[in-house]
Chimera marker file (.cmm) of the C-alpha trace (Angstrom):
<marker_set name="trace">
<marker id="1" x="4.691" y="-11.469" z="-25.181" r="1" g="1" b="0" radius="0.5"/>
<marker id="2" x="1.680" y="-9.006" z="-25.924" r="1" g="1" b="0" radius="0.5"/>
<marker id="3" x="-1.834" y="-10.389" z="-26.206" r="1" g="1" b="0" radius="0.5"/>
<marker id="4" x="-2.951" y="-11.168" z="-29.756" r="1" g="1" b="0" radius="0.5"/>
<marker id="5" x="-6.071" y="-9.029" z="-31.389" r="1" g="1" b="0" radius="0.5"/>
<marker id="6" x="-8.373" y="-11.862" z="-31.339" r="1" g="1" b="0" radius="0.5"/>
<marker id="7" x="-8.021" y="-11.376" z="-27.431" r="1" g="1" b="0" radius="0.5"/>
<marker id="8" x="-10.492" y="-8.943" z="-25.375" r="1" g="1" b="0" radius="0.5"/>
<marker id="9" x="-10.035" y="-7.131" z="-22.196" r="1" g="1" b="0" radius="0.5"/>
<marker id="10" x="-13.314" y="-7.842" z="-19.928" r="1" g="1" b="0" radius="0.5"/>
<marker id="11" x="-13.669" y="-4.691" z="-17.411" r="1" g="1" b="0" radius="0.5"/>
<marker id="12" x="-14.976" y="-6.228" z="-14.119" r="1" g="1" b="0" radius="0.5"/>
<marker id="13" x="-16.760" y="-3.868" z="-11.500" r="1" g="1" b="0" radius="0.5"/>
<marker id="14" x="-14.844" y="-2.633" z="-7.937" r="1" g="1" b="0" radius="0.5"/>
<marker id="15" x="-16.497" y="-3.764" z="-5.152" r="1" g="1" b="0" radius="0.5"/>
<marker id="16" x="-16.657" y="-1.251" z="-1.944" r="1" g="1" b="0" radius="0.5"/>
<marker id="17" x="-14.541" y="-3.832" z="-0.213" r="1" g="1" b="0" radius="0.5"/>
<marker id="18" x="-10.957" y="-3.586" z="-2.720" r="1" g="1" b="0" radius="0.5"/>
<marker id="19" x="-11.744" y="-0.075" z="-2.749" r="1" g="1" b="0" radius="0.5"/>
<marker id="20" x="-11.565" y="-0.245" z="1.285" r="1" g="1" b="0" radius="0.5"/>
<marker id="21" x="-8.507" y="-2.449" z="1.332" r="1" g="1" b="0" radius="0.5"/>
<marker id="22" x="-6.752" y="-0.236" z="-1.586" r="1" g="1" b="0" radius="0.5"/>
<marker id="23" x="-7.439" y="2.870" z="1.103" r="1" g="1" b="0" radius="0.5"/>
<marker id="24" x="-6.054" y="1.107" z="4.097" r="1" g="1" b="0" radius="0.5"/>
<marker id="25" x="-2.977" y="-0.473" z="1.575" r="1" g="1" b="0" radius="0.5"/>
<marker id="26" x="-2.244" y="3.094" z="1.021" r="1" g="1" b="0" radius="0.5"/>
<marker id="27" x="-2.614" y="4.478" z="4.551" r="1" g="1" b="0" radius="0.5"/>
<marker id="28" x="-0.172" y="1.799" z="5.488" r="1" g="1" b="0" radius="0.5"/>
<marker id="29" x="2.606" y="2.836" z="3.419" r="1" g="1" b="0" radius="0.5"/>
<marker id="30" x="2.133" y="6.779" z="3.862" r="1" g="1" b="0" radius="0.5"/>
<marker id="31" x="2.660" y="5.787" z="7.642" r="1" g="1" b="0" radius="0.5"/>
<marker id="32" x="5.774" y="3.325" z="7.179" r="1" g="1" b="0" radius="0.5"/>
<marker id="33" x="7.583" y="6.281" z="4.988" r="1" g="1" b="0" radius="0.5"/>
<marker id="34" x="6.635" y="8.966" z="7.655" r="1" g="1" b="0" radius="0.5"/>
<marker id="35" x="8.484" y="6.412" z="10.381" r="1" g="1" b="0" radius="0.5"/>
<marker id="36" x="11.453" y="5.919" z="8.249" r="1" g="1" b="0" radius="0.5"/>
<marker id="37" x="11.890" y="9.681" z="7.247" r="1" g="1" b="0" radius="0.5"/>
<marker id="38" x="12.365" y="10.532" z="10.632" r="1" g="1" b="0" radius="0.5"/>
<marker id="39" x="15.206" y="8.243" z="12.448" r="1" g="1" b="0" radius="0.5"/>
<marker id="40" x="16.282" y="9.012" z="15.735" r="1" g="1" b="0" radius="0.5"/>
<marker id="41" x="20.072" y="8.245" z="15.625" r="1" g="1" b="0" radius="0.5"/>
<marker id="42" x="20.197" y="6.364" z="12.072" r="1" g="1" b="0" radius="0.5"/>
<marker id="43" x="17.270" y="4.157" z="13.692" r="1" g="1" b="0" radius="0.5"/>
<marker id="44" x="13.524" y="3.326" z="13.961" r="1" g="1" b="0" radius="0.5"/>
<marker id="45" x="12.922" y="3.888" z="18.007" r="1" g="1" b="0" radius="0.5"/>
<marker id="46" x="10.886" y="0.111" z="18.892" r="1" g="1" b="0" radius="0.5"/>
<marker id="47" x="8.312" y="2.477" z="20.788" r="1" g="1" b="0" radius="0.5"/>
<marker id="48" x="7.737" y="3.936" z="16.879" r="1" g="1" b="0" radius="0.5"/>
<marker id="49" x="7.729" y="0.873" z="15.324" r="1" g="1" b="0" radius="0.5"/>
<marker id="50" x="4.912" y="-0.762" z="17.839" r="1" g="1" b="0" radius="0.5"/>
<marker id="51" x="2.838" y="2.064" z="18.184" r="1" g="1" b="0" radius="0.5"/>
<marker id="52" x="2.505" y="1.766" z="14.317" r="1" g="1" b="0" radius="0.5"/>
<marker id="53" x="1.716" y="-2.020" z="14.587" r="1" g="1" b="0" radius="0.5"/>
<link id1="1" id2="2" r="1" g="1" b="0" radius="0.2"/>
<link id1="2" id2="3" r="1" g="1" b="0" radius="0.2"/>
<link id1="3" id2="4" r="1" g="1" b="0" radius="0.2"/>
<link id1="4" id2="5" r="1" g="1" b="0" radius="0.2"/>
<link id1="5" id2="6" r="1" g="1" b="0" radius="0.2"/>
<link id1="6" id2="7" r="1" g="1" b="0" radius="0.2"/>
<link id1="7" id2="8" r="1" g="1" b="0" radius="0.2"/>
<link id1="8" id2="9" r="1" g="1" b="0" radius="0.2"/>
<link id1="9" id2="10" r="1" g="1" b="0" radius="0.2"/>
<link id1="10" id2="11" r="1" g="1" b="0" radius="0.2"/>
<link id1="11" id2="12" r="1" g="1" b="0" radius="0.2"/>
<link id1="12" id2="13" r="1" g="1" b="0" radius="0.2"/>
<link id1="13" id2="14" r="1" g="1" b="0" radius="0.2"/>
<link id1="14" id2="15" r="1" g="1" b="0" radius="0.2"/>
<link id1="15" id2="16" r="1" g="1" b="0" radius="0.2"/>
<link id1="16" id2="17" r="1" g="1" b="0" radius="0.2"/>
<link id1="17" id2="18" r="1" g="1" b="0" radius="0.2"/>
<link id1="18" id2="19" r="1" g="1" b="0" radius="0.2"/>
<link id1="19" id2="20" r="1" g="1" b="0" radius="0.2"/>
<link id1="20" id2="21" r="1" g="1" b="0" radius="0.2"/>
<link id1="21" id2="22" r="1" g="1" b="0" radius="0.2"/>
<link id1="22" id2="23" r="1" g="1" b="0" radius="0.2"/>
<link id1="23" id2="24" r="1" g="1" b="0" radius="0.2"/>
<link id1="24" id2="25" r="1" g="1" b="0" radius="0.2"/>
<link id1="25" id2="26" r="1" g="1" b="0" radius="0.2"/>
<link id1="26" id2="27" r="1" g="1" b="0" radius="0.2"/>
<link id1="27" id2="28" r="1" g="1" b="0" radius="0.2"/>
<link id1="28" id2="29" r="1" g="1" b="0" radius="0.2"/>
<link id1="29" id2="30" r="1" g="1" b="0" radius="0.2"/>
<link id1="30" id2="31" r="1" g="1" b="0" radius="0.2"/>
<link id1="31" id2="32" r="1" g="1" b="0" radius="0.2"/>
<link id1="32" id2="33" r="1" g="1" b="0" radius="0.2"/>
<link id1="33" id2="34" r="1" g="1" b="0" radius="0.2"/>
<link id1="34" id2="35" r="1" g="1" b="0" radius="0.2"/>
<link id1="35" id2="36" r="1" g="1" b="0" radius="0.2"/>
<link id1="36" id2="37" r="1" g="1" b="0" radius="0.2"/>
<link id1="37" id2="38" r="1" g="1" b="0" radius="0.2"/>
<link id1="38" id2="39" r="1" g="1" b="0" radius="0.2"/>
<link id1="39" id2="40" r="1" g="1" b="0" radius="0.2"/>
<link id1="40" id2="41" r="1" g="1" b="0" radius="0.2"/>
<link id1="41" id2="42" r="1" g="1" b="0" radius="0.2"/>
<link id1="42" id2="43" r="1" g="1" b="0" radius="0.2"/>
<link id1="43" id2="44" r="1" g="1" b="0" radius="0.2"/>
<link id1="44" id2="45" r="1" g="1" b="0" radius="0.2"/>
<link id1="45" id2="46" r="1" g="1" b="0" radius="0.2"/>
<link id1="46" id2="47" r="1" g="1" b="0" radius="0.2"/>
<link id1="47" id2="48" r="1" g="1" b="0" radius="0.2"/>
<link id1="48" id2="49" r="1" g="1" b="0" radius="0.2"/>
<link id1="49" id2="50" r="1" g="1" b="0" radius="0.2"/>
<link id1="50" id2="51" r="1" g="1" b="0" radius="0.2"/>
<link id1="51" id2="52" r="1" g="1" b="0" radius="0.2"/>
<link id1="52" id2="53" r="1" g="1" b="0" radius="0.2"/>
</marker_set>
C-alpha cells in the first residue's frame, strides 16, 4: 500500500525537453476546453475541430 521507511525517493533532474512537452500537453487542453465551451447548436462545427488539428 504505502512504501516502507527503509525505501528512498531519488529526485531525478527535468530535462528542457518534458518541460517542452508538459507546455505543449497543456496548450493542448486549454485549446480543446476553449472549443467545447463554445458549441454552435449543442455541437463542435468540423471547420473548429480541424482547424485545431
Amino acid at each position: 500500500m504505502g512504501r516502507s521507511l527503509s525505501e528512498k525517493i531519488v529526485a531525478k533532474p527535468v530535462s528542457m525537453f518534458e518541460l517542452f512537452f508538459d507546455l505543449v500537453f497543456v496548450y493542448a487542453i486549454s485549446r480543446i476546453t476553449a472549443m467545447i465551451h463554445h458549441p454552435v447548436n449543442g455541437g463542435i462545427p468540423l471547420t473548429t475541430f480541424w482547424s485545431f488539428c
